[in-house]
KOLMI-210080 format. One record per residue: residue in one letter; x, y, z of N, C-alpha, C in turn. Coordinates in Angstrom, 1 decimal, always signed. Layout:
N
[node 'A' [X Y Z] [X Y Z] [X Y Z]]
...
This chain:
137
[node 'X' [+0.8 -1.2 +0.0] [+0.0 +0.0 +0.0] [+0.9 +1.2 +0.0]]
[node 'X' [+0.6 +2.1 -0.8] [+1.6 +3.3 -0.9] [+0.3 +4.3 -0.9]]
[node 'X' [+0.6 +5.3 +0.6] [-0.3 +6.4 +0.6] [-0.2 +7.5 -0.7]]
[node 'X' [-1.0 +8.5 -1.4] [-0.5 +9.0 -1.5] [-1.0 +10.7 -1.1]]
[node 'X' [-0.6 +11.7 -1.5] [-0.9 +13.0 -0.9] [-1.8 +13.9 -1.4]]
[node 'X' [-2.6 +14.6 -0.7] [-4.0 +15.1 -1.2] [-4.3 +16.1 +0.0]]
[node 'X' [-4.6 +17.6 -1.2] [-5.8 +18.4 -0.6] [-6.8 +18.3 -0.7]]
[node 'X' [-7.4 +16.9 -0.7] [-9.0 +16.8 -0.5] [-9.1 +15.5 +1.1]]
[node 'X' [-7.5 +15.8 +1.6] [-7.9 +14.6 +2.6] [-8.6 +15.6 +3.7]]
[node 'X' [-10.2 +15.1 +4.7] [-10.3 +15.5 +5.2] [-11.6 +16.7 +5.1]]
[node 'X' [-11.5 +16.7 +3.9] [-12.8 +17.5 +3.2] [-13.9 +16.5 +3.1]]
[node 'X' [-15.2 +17.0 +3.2] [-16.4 +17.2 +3.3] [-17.4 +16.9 +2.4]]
[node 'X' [-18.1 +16.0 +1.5] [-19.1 +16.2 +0.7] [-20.6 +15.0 +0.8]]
[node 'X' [-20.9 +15.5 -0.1] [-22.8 +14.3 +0.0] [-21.9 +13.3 -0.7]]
[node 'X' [-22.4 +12.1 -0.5] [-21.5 +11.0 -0.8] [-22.3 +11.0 -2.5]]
[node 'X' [-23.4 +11.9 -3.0] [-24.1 +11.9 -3.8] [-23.1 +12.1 -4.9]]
[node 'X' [-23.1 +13.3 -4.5] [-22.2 +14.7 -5.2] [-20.8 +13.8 -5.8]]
[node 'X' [-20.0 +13.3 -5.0] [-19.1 +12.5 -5.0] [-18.8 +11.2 -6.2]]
[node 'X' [-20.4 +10.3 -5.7] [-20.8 +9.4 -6.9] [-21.3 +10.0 -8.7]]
[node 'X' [-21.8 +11.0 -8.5] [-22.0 +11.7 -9.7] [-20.8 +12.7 -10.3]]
[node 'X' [-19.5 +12.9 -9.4] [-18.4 +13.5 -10.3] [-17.6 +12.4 -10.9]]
[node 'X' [-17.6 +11.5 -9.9] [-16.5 +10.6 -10.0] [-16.8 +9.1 -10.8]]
[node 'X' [-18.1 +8.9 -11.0] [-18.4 +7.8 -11.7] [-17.9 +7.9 -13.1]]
[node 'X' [-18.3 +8.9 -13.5] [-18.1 +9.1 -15.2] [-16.3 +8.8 -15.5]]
[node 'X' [-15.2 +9.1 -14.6] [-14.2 +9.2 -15.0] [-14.0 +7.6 -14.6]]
[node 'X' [-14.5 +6.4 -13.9] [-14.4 +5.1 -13.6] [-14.3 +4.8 -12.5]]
[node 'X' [-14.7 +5.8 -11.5] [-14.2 +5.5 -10.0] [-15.8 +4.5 -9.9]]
[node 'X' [-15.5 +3.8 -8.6] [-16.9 +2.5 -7.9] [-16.7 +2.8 -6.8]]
[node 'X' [-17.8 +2.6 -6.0] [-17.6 +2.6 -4.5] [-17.6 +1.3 -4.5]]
[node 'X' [-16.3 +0.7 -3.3] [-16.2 +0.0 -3.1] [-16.9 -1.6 -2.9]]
[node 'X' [-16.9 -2.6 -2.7] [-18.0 -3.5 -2.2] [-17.2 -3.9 -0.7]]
[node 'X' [-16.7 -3.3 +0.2] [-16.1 -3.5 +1.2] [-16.6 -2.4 +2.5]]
[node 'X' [-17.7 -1.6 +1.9] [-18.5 -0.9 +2.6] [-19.2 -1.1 +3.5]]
[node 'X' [-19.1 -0.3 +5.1] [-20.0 -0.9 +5.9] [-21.0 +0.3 +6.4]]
[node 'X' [-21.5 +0.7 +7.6] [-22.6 +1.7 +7.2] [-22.1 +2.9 +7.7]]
[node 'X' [-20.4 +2.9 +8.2] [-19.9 +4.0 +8.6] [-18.8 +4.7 +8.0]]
[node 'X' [-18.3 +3.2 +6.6] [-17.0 +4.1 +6.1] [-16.9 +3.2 +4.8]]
[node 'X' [-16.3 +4.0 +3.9] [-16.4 +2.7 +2.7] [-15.1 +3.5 +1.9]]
[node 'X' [-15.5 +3.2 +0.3] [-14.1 +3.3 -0.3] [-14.6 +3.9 -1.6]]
[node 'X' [-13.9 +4.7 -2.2] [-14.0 +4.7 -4.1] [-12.5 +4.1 -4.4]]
[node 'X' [-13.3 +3.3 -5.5] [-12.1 +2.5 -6.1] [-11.9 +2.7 -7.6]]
[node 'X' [-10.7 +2.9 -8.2] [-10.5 +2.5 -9.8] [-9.6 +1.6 -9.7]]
[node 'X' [-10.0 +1.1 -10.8] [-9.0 -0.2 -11.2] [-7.8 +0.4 -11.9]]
[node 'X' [-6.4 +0.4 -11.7] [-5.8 +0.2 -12.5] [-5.6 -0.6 -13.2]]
[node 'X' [-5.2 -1.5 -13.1] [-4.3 -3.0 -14.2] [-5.0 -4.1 -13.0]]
[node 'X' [-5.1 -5.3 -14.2] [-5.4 -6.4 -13.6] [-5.2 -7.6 -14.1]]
[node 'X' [-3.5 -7.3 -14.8] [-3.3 -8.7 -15.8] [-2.0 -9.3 -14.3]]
[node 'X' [-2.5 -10.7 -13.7] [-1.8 -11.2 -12.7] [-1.9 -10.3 -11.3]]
[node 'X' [-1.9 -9.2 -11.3] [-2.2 -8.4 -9.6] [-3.1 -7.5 -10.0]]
[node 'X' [-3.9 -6.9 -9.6] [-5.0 -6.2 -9.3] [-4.0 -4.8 -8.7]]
[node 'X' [-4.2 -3.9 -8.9] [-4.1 -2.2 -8.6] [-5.2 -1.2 -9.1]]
[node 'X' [-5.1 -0.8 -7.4] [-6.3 +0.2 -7.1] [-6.1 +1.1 -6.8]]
[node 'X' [-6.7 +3.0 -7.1] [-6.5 +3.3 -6.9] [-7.9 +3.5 -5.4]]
[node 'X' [-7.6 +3.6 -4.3] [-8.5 +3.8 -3.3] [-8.7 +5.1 -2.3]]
[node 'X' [-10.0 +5.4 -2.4] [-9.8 +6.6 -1.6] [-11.0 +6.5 -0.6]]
[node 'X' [-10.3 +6.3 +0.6] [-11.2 +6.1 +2.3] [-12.0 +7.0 +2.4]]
[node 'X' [-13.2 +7.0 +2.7] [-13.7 +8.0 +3.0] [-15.2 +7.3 +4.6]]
[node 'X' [-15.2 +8.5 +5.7] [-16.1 +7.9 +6.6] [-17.6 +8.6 +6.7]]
[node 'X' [-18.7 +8.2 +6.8] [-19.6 +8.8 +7.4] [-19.8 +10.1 +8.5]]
[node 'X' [-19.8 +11.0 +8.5] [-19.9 +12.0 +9.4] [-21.7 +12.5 +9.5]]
[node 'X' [-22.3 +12.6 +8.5] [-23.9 +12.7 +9.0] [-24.9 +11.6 +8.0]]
[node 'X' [-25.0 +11.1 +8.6] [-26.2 +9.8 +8.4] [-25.3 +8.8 +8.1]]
[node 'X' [-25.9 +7.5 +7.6] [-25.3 +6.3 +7.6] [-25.4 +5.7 +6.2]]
[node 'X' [-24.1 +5.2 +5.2] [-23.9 +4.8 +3.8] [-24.8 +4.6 +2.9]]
[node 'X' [-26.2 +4.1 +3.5] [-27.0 +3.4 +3.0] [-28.4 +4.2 +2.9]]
[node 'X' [-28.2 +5.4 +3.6] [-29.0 +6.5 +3.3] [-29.0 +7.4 +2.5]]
[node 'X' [-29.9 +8.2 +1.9] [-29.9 +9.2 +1.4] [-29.8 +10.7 +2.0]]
[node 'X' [-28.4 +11.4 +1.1] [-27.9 +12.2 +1.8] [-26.9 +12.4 +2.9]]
[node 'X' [-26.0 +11.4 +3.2] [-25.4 +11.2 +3.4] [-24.0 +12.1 +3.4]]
[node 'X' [-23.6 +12.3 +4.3] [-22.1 +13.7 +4.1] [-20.9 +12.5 +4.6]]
[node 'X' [-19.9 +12.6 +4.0] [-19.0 +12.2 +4.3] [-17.3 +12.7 +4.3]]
[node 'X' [-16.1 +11.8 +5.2] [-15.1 +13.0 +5.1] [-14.2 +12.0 +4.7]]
[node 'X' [-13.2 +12.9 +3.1] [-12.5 +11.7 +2.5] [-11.4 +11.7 +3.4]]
[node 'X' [-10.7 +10.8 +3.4] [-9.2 +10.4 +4.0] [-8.1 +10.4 +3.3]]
[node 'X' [-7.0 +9.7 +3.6] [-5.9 +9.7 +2.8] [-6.0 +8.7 +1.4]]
[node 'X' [-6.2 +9.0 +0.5] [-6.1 +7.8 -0.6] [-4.9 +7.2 -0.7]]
[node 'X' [-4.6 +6.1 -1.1] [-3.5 +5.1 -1.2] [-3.8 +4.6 -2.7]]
[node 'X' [-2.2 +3.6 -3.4] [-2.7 +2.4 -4.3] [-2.5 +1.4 -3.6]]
[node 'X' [-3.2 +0.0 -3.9] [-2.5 -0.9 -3.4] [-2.8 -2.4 -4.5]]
[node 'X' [-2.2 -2.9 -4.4] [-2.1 -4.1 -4.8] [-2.6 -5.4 -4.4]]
[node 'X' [-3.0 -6.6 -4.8] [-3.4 -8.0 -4.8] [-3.3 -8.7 -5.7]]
[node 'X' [-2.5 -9.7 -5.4] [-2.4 -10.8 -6.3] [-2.6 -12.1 -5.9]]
[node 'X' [-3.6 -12.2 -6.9] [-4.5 -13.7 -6.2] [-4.4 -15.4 -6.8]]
[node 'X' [-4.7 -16.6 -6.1] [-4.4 -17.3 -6.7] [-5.0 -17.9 -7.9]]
[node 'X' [-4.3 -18.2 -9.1] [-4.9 -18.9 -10.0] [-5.4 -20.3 -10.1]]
[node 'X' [-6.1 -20.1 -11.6] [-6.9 -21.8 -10.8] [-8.0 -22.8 -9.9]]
[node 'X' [-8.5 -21.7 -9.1] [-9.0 -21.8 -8.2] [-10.3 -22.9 -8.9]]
[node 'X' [-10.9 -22.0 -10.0] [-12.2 -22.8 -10.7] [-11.5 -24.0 -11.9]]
[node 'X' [-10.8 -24.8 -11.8] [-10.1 -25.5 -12.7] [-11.1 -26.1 -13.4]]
[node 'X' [-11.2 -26.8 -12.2] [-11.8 -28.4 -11.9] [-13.2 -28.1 -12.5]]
[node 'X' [-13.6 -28.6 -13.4] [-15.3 -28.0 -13.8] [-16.4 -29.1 -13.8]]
[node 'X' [-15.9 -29.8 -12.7] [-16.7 -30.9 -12.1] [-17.2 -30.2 -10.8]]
[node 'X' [-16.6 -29.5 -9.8] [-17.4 -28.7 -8.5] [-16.7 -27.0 -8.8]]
[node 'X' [-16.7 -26.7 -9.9] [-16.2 -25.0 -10.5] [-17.7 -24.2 -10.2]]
[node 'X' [-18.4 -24.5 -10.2] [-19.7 -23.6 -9.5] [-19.7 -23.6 -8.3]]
[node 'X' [-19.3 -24.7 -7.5] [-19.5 -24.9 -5.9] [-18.0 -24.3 -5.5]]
[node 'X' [-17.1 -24.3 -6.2] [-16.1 -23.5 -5.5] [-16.3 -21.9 -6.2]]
[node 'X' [-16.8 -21.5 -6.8] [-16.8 -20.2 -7.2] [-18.1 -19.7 -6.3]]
[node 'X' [-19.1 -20.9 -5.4] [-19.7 -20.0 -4.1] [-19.1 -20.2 -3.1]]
[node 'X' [-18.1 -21.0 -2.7] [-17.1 -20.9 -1.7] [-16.2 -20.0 -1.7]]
[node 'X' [-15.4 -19.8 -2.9] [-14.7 -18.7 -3.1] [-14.7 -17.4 -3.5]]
[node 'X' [-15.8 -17.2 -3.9] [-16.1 -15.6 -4.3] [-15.4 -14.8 -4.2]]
[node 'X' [-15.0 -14.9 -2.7] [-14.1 -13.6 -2.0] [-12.9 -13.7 -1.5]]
[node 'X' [-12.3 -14.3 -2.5] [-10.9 -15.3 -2.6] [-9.9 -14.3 -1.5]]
[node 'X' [-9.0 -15.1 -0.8] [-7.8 -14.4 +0.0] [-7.0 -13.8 -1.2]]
[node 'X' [-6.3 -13.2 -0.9] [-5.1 -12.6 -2.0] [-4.1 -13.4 -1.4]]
[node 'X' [-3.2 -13.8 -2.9] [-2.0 -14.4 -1.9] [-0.7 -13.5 -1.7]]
[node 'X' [-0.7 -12.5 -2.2] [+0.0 -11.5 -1.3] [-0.8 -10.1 -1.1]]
[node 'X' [-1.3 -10.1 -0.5] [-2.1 -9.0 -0.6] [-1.0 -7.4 +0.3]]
[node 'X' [+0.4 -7.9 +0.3] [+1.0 -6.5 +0.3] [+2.3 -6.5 -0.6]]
[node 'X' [+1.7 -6.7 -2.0] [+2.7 -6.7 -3.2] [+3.4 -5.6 -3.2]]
[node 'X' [+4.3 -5.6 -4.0] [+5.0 -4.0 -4.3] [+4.2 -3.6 -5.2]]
[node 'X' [+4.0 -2.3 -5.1] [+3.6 -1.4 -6.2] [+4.7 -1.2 -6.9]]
[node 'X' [+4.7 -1.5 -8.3] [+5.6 -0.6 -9.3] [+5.2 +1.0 -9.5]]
[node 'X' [+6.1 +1.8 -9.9] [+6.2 +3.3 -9.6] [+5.1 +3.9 -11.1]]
[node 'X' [+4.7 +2.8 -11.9] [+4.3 +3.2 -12.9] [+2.8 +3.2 -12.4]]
[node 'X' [+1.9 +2.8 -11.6] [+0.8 +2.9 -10.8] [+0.6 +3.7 -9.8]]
[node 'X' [+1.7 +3.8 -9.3] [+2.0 +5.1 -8.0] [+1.5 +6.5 -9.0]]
[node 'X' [+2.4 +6.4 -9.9] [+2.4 +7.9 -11.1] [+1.1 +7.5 -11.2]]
[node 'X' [+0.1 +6.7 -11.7] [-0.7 +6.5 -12.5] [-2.2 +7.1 -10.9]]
[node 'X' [-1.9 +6.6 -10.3] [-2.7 +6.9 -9.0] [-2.4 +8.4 -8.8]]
[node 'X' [-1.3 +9.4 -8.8] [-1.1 +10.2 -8.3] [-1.8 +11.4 -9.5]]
[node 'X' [-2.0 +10.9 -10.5] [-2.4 +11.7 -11.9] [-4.0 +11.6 -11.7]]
[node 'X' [-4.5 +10.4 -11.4] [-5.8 +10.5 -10.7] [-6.4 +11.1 -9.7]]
[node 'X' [-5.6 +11.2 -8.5] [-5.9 +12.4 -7.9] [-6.0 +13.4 -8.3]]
[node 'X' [-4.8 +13.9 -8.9] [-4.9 +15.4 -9.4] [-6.5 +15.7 -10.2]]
[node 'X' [-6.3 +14.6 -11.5] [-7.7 +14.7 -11.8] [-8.9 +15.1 -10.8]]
[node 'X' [-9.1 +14.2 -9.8] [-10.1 +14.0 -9.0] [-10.3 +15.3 -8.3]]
[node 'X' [-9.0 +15.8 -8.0] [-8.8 +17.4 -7.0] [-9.5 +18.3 -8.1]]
[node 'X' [-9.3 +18.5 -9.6] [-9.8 +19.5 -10.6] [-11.1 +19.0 -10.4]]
[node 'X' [-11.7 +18.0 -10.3] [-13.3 +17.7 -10.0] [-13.8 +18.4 -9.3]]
[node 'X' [-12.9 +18.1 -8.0] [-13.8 +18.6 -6.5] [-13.5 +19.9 -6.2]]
[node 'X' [-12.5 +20.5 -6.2] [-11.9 +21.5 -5.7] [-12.5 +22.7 -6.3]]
[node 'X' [-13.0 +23.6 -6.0] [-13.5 +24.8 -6.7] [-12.4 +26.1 -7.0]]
[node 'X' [-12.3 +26.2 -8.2] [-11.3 +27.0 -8.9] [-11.3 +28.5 -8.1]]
[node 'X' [-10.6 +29.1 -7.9] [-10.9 +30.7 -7.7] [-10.4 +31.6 -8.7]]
[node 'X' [-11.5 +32.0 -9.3] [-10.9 +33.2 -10.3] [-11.1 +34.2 -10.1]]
């Protein structure tokens, strides 16, 4: 996991507002969401490890699953997972392991990031800051 640096850590928005800037450029809220703090994710690259670019964000007035919702982002990070292959080989029980497995472990789930995703995460921010940040002219 490599943090990285941001004048939006700590700022304030409707989690609405948030989902409607940020969807169109590819961001998802997470699926690791609970009703007090969750995540926007982009995928970087996913050929053998998975890189994300993720940005924490908690509930401060109401709860995830409501409408209207305010929340305060945190530090975004990338991070990495690389998981095991294979897992559905066998296609004799490949449906019954793909409901056992769904939510597979990573088998390193604190890979190195290469610097080429760190850049690539830190250019998305910037983006993301010209979204949210209001220009002063």
């Amino acid at each position: 996991m490599v943090p990285i640096q941001t004048s939006l850590e700590d700022e304030t928005y409707a989690l609405f507002k948030l989902e409607e800037v940020l969807k169109p450029i590819g961001f998802v809220i997470g699926s690791s969401w609970e009703y007090d703090h969750g995540y926007l994710d982009i995928k970087l690259d996913d050929r053998g490890t998975y890189y994300f670019l993720r940005i924490p964000f908690k509930a401060i007035a109401g709860e995830l699953d409501s409408p209207g919702v305010i929340v305060r982002l945190q530090q975004p990070f990338v991070l990495g997972h690389q998981y095991e292959s294979g897992n559905d080989i066998d296609s004799r029980n490949g449906a019954i392991q793909g409901l056992v497995n769904q939510f597979q472990t990573p088998t390193d789930p604190d890979t190195d990031i290469p610097k080429e995703y760190i850049d690539m995460g830190k250019d998305y921010i910037q983006e993301v800051e010209a979204l949210l940040i209001p220009r002063k002219e």
